[in-house]
C-alpha positions in Angstrom: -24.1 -50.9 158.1 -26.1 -47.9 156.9 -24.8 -46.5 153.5 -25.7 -42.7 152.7 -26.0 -41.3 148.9 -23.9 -39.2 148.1 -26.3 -36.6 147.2 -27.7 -37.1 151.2 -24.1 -36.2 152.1 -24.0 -33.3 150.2 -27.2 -32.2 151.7 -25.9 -32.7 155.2 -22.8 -30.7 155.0 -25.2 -27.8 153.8 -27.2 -27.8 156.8 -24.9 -28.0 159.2 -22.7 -24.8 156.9 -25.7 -22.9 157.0 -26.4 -23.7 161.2 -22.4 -22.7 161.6 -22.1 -19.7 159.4 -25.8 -18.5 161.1 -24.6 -18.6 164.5 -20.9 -16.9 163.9 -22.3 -14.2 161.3 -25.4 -13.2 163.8 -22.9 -13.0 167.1 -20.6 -11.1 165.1 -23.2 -8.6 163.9 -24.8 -8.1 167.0 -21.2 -7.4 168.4 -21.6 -4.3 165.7 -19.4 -6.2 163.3 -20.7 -5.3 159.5 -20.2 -7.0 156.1 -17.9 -5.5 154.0 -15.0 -5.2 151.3 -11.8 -4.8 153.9 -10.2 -7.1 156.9 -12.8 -9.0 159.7 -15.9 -7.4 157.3 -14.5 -9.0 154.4 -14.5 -11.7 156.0 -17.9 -12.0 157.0 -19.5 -11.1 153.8 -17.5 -14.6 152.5 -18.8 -16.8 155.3 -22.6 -15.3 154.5 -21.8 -15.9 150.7 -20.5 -19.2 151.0 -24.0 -19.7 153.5 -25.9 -18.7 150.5 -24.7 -20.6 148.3 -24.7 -23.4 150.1 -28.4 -22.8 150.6 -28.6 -22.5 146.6 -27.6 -26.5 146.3 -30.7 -26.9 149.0 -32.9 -25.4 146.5 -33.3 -22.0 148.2 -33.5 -19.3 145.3 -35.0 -16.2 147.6 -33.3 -14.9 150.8 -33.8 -17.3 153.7 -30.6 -16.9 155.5 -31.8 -14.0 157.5 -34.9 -15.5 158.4 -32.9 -17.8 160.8 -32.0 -15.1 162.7 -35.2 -15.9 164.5 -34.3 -19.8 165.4 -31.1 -18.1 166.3 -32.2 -16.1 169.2 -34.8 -18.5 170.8 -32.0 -20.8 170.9 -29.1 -19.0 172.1 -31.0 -15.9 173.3 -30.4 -17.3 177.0 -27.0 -17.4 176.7 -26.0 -14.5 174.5 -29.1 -11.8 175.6 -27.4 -9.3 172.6 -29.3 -12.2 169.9 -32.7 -11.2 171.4 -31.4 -7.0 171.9 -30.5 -6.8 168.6 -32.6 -9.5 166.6 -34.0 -7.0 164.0 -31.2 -5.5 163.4 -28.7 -8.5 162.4 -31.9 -9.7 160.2 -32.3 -6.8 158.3 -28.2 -6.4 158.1 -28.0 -10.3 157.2 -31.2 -9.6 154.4 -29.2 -6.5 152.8 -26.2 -8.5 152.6 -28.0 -11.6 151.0 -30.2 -9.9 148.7 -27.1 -8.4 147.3 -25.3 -11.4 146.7 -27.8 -13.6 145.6 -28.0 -10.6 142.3 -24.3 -11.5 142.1 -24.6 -15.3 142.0 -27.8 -15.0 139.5 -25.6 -13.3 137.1 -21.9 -14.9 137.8 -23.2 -18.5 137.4 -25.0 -17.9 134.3 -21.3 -16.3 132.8 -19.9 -19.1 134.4 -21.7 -21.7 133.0 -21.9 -20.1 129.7 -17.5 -20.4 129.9 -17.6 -23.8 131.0 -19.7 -24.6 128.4 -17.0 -22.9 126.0 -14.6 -25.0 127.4 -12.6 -26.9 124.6 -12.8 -30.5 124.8 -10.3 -32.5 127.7 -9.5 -29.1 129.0 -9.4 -29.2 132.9 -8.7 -25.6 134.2 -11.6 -23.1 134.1 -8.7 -19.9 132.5 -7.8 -17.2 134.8 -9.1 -14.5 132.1 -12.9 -16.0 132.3 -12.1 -16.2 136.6 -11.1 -12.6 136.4 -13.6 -11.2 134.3 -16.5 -12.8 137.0 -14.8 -11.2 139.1 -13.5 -7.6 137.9 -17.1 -6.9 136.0 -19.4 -9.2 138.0 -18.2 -9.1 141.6 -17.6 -12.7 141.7 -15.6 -13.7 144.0 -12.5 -16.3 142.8 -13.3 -18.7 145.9 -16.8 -18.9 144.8 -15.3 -19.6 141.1 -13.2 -22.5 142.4 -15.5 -24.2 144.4 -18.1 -24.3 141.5 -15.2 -25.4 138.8 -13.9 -28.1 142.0 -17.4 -29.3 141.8 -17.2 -29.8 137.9 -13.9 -31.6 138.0 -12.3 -28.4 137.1 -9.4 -26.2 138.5 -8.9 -22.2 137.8 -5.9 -20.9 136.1 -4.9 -18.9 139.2 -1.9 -17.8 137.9 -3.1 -16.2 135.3 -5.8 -14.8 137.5 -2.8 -13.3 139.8 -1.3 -11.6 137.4 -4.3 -10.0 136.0 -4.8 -8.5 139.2 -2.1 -7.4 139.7 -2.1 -5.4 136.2 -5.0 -3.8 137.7 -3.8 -3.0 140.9 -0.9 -1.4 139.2 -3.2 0.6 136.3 -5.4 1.8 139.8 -2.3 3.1 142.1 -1.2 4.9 138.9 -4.8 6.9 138.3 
C-alpha cells in the first residue's frame, strides 16, 4: 500500500480547490455574475479568496488564478461557448478581484502572525478583538482568520468577535 505525506495531501487538496473554484467562479462571471460585498457576489469574492489562498500554500505570491481562465475555456469552451465569448473579460474581472486580495492577505497575515506571535503561552483561541481588528481595519475576512488559526492548532474567540460587530453595526445605523 502506497502511503502519501502529509504535506503531498495538502498539496492535492489545493489543486483540485483551485481546478473547482476556477470552473464555478469563470461560469458565473461569464453569466455576468461579479465579485462583490452583498448576497451571490459576496459569495464569489470568498470562493476566489479562498482559491488564492490556497494557491499561496502552492507557493504562488503573484496573481495566477486568472491566468487559468485560458485552460478553462479550451477545456470547457465546447460545452459552455460563453468561456470562449467572454474569455477576456472573466480574466481581467478574476485579475482585479485577485490583485486586490492578494494586498489584503500581504498585510492581514503579517498582523496576524505578529498576534499569534503575542499569544501568551498555552493559550488556544486566537481573541475575537485581534479577529476583528483584521477584519474592521484590514478587510480580512474572519473565515480566512479561522482557517489560518485551524491550521495553527488555534480557534478564534467568535463570540467576542460577534459582539464587536454588532457594536459597530449599531454605532453605523445610528450615524
Amino acid at each position: 500500500m502506497l502511503f502519501r505525506s502529509n504535506e503531498q495531501e495538502k498539496m492535492d487538496v489545493a489543486f483540485r480547490v483551485i481546478a473547482d473554484h476556477i470552473r464555478t467562479l469563470s461560469f458565473a462571471v461569464a453569466d455576468g455574475i461579479q465579485p462583490g460585498n452583498n448576497g451571490r457576489n459576496y459569495v464569489l469574492r470568498r470562493i476566489l479568496r479562498r482559491a488564492v489562498r490556497y494557491g499561496r500554500t502552492l507557493g504562488f505570491h503573484e496573481p495566477f488564478f486568472y491566468k487559468l481562465v485560458d485552460v478553462l475555456a479550451e477545456t470547457m469552451g465546447s460545452v459552455f461557448p460563453e468561456i470562449r465569448e467572454k474569455r477576456k473579460h472573466v480574466m481581467e474581472v478574476l485579475r482585479t478581484e485577485e490583485e486586490s486580495f492578494n494586498k489584503t492577505l500581504d498585510k492581514g497575515t503579517k498582523i496576524f502572525e505578529a498576534a499569534v506571535g503575542t499569544q501568551p503561552a498555552g493559550q488556544q483561541a486566537l481573541s475575537g478583538d485581534q479577529a476583528f481588528l483584521l477584519f474592521d481595519t484590514y478587510g480580512f475576512p474572519l473565515d480566512l482568520t479561522e482557517l489560518m488559526a485551524r491550521e495553527r492548532g488555534l480557534t478564534v474567540d467568535g463570540a467576542r468577535f460577534e459582539k464587536l460587530m454588532e457594536e459597530q453595526r449599531s454605532k453605523a445605523r445610528a450615524a
